[in-house]
LOVEX-960740 format. One record per residue: residue in three letters; x, y, z of N, C-alpha, C in turn. Coordinates in pm, 1 decimal, always signed. Each point is the difference from the previous one (the first is absolute). Example, Ala and Ser with C-alpha at 12.3 -4.5 7.8 and 13.67 -1.06 7.14 Angstrom:
! residues 2
{'ALA', {+1319.0, -569.0, +780.0}, {-89.0, +119.0, +0.0}, {+90.0, +120.0, +0.0}}
{'SER', {-35.0, +105.0, -72.0}, {+82.0, +119.0, +6.0}, {-77.0, +109.0, +73.0}}
//
This chain:
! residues 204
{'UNK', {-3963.7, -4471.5, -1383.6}, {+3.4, +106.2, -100.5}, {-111.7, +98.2, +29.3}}
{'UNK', {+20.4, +144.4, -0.2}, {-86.1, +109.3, +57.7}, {-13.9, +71.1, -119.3}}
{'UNK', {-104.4, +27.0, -4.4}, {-40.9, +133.6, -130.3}, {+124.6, +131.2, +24.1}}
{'UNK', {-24.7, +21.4, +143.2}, {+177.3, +103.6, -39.9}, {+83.3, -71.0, -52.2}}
{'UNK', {+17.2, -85.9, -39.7}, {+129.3, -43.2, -75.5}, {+29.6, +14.8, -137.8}}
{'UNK', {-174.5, -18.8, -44.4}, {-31.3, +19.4, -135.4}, {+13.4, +152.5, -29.1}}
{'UNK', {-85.7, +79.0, +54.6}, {-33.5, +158.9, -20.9}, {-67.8, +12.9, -38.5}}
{'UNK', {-79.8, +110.7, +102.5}, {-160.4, +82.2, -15.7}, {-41.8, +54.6, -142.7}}
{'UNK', {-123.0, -49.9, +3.1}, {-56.3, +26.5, -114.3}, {-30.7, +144.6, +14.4}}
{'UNK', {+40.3, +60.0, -91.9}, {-37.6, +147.0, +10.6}, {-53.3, +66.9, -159.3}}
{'UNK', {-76.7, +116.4, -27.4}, {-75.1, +42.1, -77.1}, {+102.6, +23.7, -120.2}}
{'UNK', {-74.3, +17.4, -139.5}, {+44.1, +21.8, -87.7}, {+44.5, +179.0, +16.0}}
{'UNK', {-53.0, +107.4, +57.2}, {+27.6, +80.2, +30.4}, {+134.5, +46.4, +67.0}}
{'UNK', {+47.6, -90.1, +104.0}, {+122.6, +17.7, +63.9}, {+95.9, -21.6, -95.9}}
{'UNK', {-23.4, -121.5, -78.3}, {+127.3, -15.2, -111.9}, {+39.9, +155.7, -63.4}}
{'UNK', {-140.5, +21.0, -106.0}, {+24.7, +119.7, -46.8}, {+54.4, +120.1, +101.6}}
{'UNK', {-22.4, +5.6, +101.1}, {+57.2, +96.4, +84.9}, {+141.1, +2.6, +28.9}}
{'UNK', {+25.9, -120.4, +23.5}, {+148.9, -55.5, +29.3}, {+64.5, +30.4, -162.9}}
{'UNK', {-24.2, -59.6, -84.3}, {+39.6, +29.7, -138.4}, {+33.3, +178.8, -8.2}}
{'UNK', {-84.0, +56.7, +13.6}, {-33.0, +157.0, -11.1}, {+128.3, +35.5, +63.0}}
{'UNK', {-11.7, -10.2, +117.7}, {+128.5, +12.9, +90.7}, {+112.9, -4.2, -13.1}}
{'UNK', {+21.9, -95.4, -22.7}, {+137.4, -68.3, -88.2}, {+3.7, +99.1, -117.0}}
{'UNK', {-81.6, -26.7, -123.4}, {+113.2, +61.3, -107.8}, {-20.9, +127.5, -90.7}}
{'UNK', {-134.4, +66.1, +94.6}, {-21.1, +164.9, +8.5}, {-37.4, -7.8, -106.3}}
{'UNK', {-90.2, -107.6, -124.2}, {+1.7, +9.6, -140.9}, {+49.6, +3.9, -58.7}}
{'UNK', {+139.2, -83.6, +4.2}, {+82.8, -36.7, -69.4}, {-0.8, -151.8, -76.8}}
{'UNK', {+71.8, -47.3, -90.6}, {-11.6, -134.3, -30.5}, {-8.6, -98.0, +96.1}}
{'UNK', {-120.9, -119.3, -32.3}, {+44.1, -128.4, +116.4}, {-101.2, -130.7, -113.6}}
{'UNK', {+64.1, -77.1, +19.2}, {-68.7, -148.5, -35.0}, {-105.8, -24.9, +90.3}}
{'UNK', {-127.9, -92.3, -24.5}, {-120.6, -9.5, +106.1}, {+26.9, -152.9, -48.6}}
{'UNK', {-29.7, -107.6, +118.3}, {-9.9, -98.7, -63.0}, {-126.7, -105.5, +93.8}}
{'UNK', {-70.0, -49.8, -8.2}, {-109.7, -31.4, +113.0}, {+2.5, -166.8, -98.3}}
{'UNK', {-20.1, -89.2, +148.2}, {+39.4, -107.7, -11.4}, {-129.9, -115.3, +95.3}}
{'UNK', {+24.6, -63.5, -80.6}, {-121.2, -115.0, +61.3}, {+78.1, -179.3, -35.3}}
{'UNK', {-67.5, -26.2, +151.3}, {+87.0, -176.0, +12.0}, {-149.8, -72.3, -78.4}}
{'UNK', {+64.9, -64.5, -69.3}, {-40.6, -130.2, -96.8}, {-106.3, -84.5, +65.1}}
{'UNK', {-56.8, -4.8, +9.5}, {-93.7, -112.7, +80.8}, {-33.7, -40.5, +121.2}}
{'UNK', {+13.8, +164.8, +77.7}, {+5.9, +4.2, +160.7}, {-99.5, -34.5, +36.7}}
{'UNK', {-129.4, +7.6, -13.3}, {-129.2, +3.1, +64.5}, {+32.2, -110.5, -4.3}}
{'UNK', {-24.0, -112.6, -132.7}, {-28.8, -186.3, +4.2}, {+144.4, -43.4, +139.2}}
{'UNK', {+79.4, +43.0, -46.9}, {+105.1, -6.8, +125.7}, {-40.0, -3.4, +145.6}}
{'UNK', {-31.9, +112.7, +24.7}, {-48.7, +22.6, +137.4}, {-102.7, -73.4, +31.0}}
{'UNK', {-72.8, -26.4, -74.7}, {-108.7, -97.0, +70.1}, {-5.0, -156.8, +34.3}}
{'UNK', {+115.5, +11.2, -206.5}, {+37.3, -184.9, +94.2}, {+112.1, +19.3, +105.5}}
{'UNK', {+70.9, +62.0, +21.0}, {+88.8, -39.5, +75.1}, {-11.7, +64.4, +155.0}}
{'UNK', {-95.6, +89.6, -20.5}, {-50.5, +81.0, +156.7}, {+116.8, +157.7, +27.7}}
{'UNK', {-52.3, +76.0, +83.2}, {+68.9, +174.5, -33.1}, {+146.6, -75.8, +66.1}}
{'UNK', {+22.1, -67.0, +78.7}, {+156.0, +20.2, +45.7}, {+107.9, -49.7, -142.3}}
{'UNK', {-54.0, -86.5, -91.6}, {+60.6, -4.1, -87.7}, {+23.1, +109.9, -117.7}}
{'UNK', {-149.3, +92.6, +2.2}, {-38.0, +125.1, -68.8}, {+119.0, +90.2, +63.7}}
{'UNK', {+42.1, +25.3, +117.1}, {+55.2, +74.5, +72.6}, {+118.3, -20.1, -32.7}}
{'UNK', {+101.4, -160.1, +11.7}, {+122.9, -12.4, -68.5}, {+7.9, +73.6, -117.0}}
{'UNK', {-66.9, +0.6, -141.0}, {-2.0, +62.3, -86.0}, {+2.0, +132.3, -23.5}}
{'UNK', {-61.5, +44.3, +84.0}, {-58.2, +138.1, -23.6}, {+210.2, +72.3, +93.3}}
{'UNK', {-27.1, -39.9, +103.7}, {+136.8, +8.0, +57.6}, {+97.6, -17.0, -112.1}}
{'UNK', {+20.9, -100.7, -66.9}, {+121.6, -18.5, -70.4}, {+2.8, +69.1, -124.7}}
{'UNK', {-133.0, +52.8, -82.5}, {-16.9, +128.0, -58.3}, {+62.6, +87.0, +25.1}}
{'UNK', {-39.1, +82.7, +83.5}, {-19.5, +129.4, +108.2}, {+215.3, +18.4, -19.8}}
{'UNK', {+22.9, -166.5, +70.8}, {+178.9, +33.3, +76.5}, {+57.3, +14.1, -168.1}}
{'UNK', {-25.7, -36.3, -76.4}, {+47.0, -36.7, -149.2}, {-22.5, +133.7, -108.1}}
{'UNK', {-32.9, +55.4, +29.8}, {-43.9, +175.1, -46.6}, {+51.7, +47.3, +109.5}}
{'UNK', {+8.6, +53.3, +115.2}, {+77.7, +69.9, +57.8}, {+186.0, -39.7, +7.9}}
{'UNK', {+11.8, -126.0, -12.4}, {+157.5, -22.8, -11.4}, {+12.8, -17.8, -118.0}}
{'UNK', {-40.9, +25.4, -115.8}, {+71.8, -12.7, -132.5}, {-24.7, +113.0, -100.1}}
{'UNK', {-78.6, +83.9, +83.7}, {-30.2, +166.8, -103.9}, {+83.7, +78.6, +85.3}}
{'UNK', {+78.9, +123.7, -61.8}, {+50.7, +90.2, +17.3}, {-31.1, +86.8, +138.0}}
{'UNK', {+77.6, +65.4, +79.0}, {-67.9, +54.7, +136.4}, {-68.7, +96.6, -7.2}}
{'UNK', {+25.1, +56.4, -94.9}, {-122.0, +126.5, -70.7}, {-119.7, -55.8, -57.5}}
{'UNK', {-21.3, -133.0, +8.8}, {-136.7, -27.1, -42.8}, {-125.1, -15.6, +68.2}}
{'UNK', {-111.7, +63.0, -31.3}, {-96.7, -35.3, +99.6}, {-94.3, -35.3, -11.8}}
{'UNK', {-50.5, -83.6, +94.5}, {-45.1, -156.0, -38.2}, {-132.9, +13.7, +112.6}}
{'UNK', {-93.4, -25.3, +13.2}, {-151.2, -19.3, +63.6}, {-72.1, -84.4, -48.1}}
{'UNK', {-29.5, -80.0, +106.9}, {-139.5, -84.0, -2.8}, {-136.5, +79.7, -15.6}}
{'UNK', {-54.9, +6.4, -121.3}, {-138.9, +21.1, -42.0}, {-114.5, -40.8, +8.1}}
{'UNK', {+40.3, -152.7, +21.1}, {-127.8, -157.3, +24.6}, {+78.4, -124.9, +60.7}}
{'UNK', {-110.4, -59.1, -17.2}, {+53.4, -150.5, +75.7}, {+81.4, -28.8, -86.9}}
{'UNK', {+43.9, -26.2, -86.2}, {+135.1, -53.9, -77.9}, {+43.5, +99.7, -112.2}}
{'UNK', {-15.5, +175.9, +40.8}, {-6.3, +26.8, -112.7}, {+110.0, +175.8, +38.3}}
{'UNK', {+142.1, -69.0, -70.9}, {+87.4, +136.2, +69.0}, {-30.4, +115.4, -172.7}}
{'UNK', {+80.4, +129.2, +78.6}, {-39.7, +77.0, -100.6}, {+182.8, +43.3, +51.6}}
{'UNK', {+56.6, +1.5, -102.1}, {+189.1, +42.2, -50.9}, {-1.5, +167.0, -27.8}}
{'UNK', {+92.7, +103.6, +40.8}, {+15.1, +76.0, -59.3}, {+176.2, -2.5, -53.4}}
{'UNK', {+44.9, +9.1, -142.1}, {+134.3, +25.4, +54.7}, {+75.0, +128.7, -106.6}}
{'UNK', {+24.3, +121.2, +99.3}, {+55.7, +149.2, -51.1}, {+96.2, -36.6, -101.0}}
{'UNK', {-4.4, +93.1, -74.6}, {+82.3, +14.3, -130.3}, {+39.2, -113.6, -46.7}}
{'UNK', {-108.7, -98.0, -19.9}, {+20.5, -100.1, -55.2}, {-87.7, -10.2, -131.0}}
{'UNK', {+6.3, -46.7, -115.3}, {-28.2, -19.7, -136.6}, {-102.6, -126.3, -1.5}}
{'UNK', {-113.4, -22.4, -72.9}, {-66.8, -178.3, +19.5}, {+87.2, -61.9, -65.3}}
{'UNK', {+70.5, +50.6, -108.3}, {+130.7, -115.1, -16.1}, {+55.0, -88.6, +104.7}}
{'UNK', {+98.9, +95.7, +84.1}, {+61.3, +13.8, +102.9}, {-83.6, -62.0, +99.6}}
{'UNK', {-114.1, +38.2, +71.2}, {-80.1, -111.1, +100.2}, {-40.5, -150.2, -87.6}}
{'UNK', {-16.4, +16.6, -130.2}, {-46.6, -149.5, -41.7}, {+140.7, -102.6, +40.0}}
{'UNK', {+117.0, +40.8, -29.6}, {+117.8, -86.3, +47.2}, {+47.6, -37.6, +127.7}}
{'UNK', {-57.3, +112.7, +66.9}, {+39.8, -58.1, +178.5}, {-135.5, -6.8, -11.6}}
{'UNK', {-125.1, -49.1, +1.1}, {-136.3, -41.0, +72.9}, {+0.8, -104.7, -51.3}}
{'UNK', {+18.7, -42.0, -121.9}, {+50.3, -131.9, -83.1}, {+64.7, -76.8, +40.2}}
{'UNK', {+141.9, +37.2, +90.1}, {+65.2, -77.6, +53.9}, {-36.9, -75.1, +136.2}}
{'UNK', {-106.4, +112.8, +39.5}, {-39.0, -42.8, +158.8}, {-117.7, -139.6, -44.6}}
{'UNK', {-83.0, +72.7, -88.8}, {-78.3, -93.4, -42.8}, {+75.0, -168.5, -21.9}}
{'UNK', {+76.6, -18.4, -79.7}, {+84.3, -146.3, -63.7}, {+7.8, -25.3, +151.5}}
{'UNK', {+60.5, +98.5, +103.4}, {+118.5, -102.0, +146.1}, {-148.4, -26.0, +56.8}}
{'UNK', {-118.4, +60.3, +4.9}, {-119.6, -51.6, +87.2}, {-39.9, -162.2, -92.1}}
{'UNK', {+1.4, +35.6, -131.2}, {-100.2, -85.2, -93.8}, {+144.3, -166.9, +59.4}}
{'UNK', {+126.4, -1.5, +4.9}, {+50.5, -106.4, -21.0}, {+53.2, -59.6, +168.2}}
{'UNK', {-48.8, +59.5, +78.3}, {-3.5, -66.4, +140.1}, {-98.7, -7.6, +80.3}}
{'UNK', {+9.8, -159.8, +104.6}, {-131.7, -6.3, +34.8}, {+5.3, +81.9, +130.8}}
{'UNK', {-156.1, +52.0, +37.1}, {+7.0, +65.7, +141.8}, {-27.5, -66.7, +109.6}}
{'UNK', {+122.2, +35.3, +86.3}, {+40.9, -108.3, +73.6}, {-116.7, -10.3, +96.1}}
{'UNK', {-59.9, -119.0, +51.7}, {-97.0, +4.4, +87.8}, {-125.3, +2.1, -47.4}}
{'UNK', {+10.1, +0.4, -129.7}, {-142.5, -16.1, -71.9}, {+8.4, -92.0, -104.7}}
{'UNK', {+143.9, -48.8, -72.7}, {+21.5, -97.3, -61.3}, {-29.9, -27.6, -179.0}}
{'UNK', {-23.9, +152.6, -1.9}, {-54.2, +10.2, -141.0}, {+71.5, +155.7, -45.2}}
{'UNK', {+2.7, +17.6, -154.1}, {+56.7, +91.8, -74.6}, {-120.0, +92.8, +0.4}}
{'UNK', {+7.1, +126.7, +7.3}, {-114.4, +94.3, +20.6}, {+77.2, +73.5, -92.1}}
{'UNK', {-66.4, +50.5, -150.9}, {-16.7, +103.1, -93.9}, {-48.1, +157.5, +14.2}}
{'UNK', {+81.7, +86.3, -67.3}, {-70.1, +138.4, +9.8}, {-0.2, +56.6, -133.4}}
{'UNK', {-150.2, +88.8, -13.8}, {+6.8, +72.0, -112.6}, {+9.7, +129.5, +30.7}}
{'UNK', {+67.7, +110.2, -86.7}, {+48.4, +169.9, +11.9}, {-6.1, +32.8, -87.6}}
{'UNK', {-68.6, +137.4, -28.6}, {-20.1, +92.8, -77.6}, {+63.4, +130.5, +26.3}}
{'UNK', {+34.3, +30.1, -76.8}, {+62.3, +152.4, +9.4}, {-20.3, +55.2, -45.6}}
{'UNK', {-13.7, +171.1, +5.9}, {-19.7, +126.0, -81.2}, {+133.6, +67.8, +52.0}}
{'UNK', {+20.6, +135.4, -53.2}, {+44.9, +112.5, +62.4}, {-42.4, +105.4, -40.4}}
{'UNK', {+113.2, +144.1, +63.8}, {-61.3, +108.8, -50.9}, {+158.2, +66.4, +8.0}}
{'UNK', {+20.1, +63.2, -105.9}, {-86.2, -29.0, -143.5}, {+35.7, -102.0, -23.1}}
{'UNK', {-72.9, -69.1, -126.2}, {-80.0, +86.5, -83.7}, {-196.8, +1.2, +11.9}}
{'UNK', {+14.5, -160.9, +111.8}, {-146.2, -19.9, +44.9}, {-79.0, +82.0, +48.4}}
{'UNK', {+17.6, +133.9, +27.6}, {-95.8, +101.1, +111.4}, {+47.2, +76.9, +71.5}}
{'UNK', {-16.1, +121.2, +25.2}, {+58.6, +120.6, +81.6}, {-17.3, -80.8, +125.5}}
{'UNK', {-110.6, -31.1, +28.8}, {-58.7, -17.3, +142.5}, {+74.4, -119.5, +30.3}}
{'UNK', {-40.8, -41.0, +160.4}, {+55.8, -184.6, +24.0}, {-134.0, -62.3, -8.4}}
{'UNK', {-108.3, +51.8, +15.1}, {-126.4, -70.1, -15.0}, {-6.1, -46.8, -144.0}}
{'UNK', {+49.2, +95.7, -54.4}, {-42.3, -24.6, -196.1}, {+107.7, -164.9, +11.5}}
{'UNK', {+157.3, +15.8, +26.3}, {+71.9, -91.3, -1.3}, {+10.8, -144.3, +20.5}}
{'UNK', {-132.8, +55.8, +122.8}, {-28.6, -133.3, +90.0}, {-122.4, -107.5, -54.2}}
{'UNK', {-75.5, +117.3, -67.1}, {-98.6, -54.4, -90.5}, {+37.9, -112.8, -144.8}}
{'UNK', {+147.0, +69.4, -18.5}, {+48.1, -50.0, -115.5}, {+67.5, -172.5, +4.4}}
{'UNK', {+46.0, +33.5, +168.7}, {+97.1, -95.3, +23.2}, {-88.4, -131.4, +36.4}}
{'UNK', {-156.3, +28.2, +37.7}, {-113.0, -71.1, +9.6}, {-45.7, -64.6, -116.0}}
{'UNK', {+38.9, +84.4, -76.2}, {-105.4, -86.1, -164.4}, {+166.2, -100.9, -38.3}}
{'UNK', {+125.8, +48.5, +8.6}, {+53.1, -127.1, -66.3}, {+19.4, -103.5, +140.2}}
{'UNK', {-51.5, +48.5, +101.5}, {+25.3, -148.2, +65.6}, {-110.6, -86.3, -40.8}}
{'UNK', {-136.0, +54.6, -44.1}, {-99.1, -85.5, -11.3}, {+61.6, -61.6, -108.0}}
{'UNK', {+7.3, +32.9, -126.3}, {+70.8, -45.4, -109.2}, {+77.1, -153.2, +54.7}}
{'UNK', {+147.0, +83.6, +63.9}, {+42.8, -119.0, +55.9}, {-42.7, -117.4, +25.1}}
{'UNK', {-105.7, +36.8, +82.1}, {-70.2, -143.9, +87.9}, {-83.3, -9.5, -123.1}}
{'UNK', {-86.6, -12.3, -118.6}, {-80.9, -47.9, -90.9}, {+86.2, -63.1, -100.0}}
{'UNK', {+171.6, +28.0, +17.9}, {+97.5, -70.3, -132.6}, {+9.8, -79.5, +100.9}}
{'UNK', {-24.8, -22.8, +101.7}, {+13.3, -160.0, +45.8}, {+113.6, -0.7, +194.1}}
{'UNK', {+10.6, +130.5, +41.1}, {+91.2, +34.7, +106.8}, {+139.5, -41.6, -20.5}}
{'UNK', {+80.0, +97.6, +100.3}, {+117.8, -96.7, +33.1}, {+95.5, +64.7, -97.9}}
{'UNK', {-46.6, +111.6, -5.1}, {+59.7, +135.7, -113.6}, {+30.7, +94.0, +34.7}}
{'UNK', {+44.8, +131.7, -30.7}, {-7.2, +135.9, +6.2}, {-11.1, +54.0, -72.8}}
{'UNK', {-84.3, +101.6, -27.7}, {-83.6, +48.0, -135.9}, {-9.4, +145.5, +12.3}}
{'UNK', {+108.3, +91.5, -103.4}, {-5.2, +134.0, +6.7}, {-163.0, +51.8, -27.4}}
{'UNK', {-11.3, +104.6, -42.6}, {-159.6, +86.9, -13.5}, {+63.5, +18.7, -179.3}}
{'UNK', {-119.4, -23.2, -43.7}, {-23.8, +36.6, -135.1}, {-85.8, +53.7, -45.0}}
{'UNK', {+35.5, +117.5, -21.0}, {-78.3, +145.0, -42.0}, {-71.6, -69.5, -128.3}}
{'UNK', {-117.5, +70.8, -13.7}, {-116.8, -36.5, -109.6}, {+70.1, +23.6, -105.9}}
{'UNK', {+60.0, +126.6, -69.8}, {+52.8, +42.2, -84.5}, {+130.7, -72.1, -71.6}}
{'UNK', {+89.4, -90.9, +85.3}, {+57.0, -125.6, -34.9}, {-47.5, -134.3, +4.6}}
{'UNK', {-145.2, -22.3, +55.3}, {-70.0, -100.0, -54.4}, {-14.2, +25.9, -140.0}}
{'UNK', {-83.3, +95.6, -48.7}, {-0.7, -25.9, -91.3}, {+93.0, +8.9, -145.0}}
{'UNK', {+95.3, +23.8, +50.5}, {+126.5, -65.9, -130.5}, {-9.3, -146.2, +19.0}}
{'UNK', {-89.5, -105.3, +86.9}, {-7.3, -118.6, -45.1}, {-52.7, -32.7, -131.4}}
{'UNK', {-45.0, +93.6, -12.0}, {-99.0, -26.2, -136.0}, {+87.6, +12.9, -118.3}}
{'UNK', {+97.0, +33.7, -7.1}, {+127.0, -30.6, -83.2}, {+50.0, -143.1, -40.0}}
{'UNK', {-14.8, -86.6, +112.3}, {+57.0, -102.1, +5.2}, {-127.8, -121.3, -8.9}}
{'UNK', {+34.8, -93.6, -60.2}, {-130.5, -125.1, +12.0}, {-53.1, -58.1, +103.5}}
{'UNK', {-130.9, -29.6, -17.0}, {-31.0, -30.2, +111.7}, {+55.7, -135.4, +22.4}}
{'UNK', {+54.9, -97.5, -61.9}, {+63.1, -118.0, +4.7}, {+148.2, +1.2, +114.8}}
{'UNK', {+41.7, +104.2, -83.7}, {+108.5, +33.5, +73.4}, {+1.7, +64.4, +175.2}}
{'UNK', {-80.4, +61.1, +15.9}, {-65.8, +83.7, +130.9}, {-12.5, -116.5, +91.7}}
{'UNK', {-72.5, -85.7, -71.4}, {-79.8, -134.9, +102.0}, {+111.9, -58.4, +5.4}}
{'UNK', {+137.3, -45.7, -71.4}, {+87.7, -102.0, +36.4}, {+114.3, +46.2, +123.9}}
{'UNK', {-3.7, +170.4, -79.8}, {+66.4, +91.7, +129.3}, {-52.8, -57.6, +140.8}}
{'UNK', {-133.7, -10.1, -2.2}, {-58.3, +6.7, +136.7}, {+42.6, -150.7, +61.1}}
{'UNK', {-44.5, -73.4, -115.7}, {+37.8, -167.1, +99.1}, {+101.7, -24.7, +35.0}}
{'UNK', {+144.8, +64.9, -77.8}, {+141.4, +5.2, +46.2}, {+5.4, +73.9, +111.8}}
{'UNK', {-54.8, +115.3, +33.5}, {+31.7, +50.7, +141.1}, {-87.7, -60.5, +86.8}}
{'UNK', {-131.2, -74.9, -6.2}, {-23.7, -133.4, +82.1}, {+64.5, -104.1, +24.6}}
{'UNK', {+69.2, -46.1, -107.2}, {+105.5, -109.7, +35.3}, {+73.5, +47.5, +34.5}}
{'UNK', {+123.5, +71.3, -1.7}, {+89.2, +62.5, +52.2}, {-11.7, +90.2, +169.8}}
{'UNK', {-112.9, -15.5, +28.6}, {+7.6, +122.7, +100.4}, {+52.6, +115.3, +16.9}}
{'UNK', {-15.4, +62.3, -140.0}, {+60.8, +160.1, -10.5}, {-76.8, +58.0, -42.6}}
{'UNK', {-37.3, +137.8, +23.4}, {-68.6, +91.6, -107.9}, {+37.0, -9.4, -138.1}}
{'UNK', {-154.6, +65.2, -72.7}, {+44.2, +38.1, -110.2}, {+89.7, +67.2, -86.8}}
{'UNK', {+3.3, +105.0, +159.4}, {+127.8, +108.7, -49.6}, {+124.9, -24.5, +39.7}}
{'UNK', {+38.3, -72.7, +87.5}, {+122.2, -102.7, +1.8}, {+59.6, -68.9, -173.5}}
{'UNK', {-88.1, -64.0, -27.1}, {-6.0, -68.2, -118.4}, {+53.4, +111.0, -114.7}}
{'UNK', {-66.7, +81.5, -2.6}, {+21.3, +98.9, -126.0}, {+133.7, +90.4, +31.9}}
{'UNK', {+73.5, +14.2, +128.0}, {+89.1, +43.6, +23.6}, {+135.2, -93.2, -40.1}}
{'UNK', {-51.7, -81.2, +20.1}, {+92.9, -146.5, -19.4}, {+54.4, +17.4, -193.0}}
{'UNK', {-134.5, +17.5, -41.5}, {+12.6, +16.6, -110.2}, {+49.7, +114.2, -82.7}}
{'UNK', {+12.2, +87.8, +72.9}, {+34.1, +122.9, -42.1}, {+174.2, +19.1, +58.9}}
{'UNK', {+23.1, -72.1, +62.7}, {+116.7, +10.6, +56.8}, {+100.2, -127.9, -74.2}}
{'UNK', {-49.8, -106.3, -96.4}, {+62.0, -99.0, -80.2}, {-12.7, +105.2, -171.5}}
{'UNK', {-122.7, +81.4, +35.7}, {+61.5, +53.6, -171.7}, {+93.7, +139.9, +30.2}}
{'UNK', {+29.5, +34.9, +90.9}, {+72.8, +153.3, +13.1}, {+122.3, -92.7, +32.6}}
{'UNK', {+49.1, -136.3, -17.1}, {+153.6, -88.6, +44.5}, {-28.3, +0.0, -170.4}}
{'UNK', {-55.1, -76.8, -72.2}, {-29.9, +1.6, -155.6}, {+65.2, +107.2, -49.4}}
{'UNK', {-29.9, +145.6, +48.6}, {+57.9, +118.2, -111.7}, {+83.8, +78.2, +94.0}}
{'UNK', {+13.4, -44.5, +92.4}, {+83.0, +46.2, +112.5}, {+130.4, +86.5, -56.3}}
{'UNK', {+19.7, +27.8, -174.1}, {+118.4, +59.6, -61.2}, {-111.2, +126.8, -34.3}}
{'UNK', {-93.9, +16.3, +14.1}, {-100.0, +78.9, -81.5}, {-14.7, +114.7, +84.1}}
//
């Protein structure tokens, strides 16, 4: 297994350039992604096993996103997604899906299930710029990885944080342990829910 196989790490700059390129400032989803427990990985198991992974990443985002999507290595385990006229709705359901087919098979040659966490922004409504976007798509991956990884976690603007304060904090915290147990976002969850009461009045 050869690092060309994986793909060159290249600057956060080229993304945005490549992005720019593509959709002239037009709508696109940002989604930047980090593997679950790579470092402890790589060390017990040594880089050629790091390398299976990172490889079977890499082939698993390029064969299961759209051909208009564009996809760069940023870091050692750390791709950055662009995908045009796409909605974070819309990327949370196909990055979601890629996520479950990585999270429920083992990688072959390394013998273990390797997890990913993703965050997404877009624009709009996240930022004119792709830097602003990219910034955005950074704070809910951290999120992600602090609810416990192994998620995908849209960006949540300050200004809809705080309509939490509407709701109890009892309730907030049980939200959270259900999308820990479950391995879904929060906003998965509340869609779920919003989509069983609009079947409820579905005459309305």
């Amino acid at each position: 297994m050869t690092r060309a196989s994986i793909g060159a790490i290249v600057g956060r700059q080229d993304f945005v350039d490549a992005v720019d390129a593509e959709t002239g400032g037009g709508a696109v989803a940002i989604a930047l992604t980090d593997l679950d427990g790579f470092g402890p990985l790589n060390e017990e198991l040594g880089p050629r096993a790091g390398d299976l992974v990172l490889s079977m990443w890499s082939k698993t985002l390029i064969g299961s996103l759209p051909k208009n999507a564009i996809v760069r290595r940023i870091g050692g385990d750390e791709w950055a997604i662009a995908l045009p006229n796409s909605s974070t709705e819309n990327a949370l359901i196909l990055l979601d899906e890629i996520r479950e087919h990585v999270a429920s098979h083992i990688v072959e040659g390394v013998g273990r299930v390797v997890t990913a966490t993703l965050g997404i922004a877009a624009r709009p409504p996240h930022g004119p710029e792709i830097d602003d976007v990219i910034r955005c798509a950074d704070t809910a991956l951290m999120r992600g990885k602090r609810e416990g990884g192994n998620r995908v976690a849209l960006y949540v603007e300050e200004k809809m944080v705080l309509k939490s304060n509407y709701y109890p904090r009892a309730d907030l915290d049980r939200l959270s342990r259900v999308a820990a147990r479950t391995s879904r976002t929060e906003a998965s969850l509340l869609r779920e829910a919003l989509d069983d009461l609009f079947a409820k009045y579905r005459t309305i």
